[in-house]
N, CA and C atoms as a LAMMPS dump frame, in Angstrom:
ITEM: TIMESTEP
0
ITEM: NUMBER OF ATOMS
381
ITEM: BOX BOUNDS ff ff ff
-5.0000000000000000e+02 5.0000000000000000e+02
-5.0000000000000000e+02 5.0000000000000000e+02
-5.0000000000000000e+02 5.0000000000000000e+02
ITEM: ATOMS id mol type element x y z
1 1 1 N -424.131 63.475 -193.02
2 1 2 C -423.756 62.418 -192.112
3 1 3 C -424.489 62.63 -190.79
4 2 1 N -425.087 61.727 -190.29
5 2 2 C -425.707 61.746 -188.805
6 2 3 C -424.813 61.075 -187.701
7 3 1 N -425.192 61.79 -187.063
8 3 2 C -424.405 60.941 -185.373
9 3 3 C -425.108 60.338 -184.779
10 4 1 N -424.582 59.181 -183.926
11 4 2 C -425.798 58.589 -183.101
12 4 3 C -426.897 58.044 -183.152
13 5 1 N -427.157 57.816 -184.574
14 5 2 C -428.046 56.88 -184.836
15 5 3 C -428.14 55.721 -185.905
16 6 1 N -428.851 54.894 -185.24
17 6 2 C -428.511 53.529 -185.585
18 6 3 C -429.273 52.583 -186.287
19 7 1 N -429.209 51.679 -186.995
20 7 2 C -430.619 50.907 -187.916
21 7 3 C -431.266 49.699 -186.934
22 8 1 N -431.186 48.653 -186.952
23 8 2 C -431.338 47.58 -186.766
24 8 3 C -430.287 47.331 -185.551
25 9 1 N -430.184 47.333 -184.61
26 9 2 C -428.707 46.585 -183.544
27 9 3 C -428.816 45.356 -183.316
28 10 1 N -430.053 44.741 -183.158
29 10 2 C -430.127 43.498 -182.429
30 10 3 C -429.68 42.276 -183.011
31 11 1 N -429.495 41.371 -182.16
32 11 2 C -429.14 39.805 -183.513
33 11 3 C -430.13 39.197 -182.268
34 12 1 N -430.824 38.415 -182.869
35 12 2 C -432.13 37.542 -182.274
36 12 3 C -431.157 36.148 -181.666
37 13 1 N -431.891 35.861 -180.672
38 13 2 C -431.652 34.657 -180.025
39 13 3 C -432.383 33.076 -179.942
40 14 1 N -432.331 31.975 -179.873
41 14 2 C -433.385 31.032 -179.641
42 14 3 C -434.057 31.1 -178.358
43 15 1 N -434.999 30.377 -178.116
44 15 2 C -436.167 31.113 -177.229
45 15 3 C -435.596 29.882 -176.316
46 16 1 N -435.331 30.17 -174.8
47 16 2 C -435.418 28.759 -173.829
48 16 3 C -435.771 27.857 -174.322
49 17 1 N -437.271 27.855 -174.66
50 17 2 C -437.824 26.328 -174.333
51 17 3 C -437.61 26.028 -175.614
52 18 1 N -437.309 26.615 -176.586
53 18 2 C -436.938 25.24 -177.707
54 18 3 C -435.46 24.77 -177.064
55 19 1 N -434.758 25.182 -176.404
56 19 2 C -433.638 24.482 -176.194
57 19 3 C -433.883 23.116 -175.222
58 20 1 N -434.898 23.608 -173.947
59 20 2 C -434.982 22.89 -173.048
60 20 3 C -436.232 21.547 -173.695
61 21 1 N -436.597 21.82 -174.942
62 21 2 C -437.555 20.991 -175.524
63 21 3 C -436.738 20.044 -176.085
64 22 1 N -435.387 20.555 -176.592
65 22 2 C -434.963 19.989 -177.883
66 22 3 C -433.727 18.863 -177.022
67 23 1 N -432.836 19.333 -175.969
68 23 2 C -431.851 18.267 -175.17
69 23 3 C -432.716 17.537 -175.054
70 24 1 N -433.736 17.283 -173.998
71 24 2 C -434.546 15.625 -173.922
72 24 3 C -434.61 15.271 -175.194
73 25 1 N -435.284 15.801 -176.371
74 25 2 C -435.455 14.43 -177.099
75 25 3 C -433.997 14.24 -177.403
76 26 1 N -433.134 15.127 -177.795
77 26 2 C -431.583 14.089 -178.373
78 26 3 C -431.185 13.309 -177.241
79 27 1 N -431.191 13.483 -176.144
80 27 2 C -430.959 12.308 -174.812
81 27 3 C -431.401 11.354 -175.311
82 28 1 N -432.992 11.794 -175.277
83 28 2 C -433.91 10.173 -175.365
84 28 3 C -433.448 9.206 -176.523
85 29 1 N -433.643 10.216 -177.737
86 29 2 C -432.799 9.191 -179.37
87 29 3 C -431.289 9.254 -179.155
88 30 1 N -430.378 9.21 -178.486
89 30 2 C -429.103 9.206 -178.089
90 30 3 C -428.335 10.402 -179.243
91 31 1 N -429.021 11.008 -179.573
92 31 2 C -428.4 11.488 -180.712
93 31 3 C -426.965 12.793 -180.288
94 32 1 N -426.32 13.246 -181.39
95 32 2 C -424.852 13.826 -180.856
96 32 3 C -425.606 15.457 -181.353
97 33 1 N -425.04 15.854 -179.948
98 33 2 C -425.423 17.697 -180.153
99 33 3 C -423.718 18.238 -180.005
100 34 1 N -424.124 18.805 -180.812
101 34 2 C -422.06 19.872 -181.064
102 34 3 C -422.77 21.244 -180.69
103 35 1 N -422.028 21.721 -180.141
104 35 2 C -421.93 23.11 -179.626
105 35 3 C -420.268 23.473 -180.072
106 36 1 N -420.633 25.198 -180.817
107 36 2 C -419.739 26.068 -181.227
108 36 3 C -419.583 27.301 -180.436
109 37 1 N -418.308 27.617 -179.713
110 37 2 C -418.38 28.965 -179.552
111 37 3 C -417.698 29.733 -180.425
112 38 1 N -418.344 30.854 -180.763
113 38 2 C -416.993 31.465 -181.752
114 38 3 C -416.71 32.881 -181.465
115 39 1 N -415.271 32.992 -180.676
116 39 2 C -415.022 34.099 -179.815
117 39 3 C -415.347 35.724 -181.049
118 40 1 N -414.806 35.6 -182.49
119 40 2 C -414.457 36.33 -183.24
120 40 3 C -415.487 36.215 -183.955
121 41 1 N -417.003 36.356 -183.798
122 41 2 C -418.155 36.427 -184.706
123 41 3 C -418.201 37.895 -184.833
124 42 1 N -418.097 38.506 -184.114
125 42 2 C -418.362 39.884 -184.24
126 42 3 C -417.151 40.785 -184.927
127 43 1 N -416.212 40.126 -185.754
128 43 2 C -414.795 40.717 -186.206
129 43 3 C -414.822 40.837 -187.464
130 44 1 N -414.018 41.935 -187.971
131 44 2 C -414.098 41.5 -189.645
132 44 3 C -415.672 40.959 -190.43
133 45 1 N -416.788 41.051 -189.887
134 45 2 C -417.727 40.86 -190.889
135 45 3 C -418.142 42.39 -191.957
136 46 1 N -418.615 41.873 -192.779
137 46 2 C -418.986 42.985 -193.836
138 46 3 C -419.896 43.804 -193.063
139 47 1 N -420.015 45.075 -193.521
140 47 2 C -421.211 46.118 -193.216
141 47 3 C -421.721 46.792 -194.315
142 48 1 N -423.208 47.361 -194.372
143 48 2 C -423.901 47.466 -195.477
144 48 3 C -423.886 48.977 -195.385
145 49 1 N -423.671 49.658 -194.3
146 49 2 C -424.135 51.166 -193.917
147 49 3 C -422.709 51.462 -193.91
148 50 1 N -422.66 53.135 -194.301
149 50 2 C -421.448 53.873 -194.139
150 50 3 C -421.245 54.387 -193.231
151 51 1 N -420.259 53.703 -192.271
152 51 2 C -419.657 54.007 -190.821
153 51 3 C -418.545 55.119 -190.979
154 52 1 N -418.586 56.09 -190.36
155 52 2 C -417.582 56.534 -189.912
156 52 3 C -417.082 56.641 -188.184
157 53 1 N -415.89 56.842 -188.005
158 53 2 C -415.176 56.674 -186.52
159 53 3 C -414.407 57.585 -186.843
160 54 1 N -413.81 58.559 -185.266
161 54 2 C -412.729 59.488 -185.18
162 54 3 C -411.324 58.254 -185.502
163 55 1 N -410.503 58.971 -185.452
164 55 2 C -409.086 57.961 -185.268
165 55 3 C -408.829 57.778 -184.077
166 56 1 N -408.192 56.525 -184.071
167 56 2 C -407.864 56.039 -182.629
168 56 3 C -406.973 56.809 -182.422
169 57 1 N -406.435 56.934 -181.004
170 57 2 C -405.579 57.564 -179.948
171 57 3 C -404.221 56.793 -180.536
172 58 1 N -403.271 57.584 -180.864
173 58 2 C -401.984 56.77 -181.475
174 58 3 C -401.816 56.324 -182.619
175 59 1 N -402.95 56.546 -183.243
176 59 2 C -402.791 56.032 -184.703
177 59 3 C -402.921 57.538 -185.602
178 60 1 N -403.307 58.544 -184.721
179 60 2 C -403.742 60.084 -185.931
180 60 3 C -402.124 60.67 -186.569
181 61 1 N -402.641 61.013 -187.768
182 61 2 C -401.673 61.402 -188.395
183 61 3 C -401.449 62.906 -188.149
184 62 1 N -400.093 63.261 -188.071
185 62 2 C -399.826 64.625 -187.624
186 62 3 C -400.133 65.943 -188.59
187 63 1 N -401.346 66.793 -188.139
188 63 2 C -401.195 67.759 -189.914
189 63 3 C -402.92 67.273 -190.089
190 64 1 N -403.223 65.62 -189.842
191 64 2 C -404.732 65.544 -190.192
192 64 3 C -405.793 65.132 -189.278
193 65 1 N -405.419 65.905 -187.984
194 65 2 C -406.489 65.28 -186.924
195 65 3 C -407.755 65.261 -187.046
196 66 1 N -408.527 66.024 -188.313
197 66 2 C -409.479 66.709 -188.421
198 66 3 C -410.024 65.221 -189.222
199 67 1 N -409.53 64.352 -189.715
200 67 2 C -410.101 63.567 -190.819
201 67 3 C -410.484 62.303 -190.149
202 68 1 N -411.753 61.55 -190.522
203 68 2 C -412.333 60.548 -189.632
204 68 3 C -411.833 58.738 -190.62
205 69 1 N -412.133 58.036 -190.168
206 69 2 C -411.847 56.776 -190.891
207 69 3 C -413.154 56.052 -190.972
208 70 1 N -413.412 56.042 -192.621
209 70 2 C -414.08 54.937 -193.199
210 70 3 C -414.588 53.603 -193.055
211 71 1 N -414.915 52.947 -192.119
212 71 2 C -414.706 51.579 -191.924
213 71 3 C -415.761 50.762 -193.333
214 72 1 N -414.791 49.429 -193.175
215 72 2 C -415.231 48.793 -194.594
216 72 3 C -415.499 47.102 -193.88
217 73 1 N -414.638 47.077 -192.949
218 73 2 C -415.611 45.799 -192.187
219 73 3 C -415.898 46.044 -190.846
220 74 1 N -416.423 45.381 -190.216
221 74 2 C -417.116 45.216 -188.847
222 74 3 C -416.092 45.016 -187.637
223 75 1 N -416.188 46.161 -186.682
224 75 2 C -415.142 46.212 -185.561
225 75 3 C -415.827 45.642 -184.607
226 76 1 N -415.193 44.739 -183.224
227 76 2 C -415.922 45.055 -182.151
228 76 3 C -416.08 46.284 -181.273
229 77 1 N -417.569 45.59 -181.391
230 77 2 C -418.306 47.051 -180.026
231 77 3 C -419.083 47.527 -181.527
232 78 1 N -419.068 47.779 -182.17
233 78 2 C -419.849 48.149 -183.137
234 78 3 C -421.571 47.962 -183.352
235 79 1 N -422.268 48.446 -182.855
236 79 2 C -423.838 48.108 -182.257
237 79 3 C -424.188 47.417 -183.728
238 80 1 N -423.974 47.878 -184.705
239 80 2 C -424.407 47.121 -185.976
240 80 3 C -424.026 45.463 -186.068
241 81 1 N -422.975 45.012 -185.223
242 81 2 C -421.7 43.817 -185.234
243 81 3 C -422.737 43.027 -185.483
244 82 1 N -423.665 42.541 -184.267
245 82 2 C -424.13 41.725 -184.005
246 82 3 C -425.334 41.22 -184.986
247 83 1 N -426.147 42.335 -185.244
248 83 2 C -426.961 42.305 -186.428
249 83 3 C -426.819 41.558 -188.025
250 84 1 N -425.404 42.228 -188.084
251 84 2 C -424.818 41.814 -189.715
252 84 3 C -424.44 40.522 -189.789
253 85 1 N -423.61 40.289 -188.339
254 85 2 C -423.471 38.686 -188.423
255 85 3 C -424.914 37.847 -188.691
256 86 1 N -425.679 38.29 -188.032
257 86 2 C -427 37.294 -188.18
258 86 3 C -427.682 37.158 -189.207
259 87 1 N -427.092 38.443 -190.429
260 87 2 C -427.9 38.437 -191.61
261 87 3 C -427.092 37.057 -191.945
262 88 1 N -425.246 37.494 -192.122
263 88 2 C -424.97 36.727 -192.834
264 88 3 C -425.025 35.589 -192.436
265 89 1 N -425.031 34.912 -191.104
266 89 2 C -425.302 33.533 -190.887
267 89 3 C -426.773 33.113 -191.454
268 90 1 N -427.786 33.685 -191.719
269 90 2 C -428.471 33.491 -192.215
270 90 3 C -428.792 32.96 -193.998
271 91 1 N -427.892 33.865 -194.402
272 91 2 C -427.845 33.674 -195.775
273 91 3 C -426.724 32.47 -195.883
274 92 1 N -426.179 31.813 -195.254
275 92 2 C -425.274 31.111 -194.987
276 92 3 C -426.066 29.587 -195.126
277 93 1 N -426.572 29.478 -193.559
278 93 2 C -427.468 28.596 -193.203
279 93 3 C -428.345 28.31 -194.19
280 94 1 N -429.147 28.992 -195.238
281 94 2 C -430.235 28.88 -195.972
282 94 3 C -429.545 28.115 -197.385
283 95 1 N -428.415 28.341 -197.409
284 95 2 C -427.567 28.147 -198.644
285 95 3 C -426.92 26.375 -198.658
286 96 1 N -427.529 26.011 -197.065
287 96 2 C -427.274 24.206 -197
288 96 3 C -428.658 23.857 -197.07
289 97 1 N -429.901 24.326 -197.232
290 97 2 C -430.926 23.924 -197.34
291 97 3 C -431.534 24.159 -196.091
292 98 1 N -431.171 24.32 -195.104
293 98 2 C -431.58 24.503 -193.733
294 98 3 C -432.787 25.921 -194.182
295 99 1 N -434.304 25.126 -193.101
296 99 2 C -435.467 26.292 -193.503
297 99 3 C -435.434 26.678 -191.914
298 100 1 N -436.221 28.154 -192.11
299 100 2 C -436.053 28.876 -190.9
300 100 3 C -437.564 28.336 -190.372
301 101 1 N -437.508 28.441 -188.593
302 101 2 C -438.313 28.099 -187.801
303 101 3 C -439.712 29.599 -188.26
304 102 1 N -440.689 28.985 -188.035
305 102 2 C -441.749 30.093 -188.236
306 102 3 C -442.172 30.825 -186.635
307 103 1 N -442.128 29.823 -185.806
308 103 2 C -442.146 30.364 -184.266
309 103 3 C -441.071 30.842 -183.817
310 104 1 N -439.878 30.226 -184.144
311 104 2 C -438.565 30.998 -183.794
312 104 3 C -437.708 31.193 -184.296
313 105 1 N -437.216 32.331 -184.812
314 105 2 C -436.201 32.925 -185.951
315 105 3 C -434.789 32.717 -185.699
316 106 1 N -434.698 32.306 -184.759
317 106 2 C -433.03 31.641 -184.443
318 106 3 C -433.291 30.122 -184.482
319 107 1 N -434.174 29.35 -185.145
320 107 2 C -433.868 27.876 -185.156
321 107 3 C -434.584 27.396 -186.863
322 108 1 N -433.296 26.427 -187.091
323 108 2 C -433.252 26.064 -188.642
324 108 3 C -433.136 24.779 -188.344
325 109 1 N -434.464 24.125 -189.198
326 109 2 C -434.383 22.618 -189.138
327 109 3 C -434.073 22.392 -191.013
328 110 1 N -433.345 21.302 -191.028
329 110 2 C -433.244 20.216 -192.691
330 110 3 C -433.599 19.049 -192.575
331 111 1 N -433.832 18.579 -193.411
332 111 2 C -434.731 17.258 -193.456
333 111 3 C -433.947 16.893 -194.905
334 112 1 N -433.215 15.474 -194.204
335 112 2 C -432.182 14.782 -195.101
336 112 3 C -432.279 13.352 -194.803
337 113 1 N -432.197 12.624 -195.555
338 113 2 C -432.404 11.503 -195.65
339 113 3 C -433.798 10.656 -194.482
340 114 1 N -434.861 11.339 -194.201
341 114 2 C -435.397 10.917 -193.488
342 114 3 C -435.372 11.323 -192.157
343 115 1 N -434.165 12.127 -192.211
344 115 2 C -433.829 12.52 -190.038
345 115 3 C -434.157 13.933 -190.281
346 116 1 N -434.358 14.339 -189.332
347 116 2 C -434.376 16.05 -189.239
348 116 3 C -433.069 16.446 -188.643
349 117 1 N -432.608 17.471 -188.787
350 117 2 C -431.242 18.339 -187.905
351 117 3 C -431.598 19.977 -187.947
352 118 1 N -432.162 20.061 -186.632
353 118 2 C -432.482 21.151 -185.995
354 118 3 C -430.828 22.144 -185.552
355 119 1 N -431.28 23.046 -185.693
356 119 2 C -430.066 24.029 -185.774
357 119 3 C -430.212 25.231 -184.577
358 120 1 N -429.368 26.01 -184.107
359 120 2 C -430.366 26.931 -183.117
360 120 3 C -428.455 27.556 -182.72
361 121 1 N -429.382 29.517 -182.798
362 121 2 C -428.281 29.997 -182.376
363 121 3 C -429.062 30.568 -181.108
364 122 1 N -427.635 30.454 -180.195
365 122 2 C -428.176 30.892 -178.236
366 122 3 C -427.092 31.484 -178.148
367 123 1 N -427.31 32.522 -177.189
368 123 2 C -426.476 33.162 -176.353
369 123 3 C -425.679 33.138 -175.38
370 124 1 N -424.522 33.756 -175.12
371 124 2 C -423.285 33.161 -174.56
372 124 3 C -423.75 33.045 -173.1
373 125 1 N -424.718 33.674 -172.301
374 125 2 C -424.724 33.303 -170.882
375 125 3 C -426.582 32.219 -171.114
376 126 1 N -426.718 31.902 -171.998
377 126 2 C -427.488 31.092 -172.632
378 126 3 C -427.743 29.92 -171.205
379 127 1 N -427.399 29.666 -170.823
380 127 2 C -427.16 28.159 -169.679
381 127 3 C -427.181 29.37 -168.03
């Protein structure tokens, strides 16, 4: 078992200017933009690597302080959190037909009935 080190942490973002590219034109075609926040992305997702953690303060059992806990899904604060979510929104997103941007890896356009619907994940101080 190693300490302190880590695979992959990051979860990628959309780049400014596709955002600041992409509001004018839906202004201009009047079209409807939805924005999601989702406080609990980083909770309960699956993890692929075998985590271990000491026991929390108040939760150790008396007799086994010595023994660490297994984790089997994704806690916050967890440097991996953010990463795993992005796989799985990914495999998610790809699974409605939505194709990934080649210039920018946080934006998924589909092409349905003739319209396009551009997709794009940003960050919470994003604005």
């Amino acid at each position: 078992m190693t300490w302190g080190r880590f695979e992959e942490t990051f979860s990628p973002l959309a780049m400014t200017k596709f955002i600041r590219i992409m509001l004018p034109i839906a202004a201009w075609y009047d079209y409807e933009i939805w924005q999601m926040d989702v406080k609990t992305v980083l909770l309960n997702d699956f993890i692929e690597e075998d985590i271990y953690m000491d026991q929390p303060e108040g939760f150790m059992v008396v007799g086994e302080e010595q023994k660490v806990c297994h984790l089997q899904r994704s806690i916050y604060g967890l440097k991996q959190a953010s990463r795993s979510w992005n796989i799985h929104f990914d495999e998610v997103i790809r699974g409605y037909d939505f194709v990934k941007n080649n210039l920018d890896h946080c934006v998924y356009n589909k092409i349905s009935g003739g319209c396009c619907v551009p997709s794009a994940l940003c960050g919470r101080y994003f604005w």
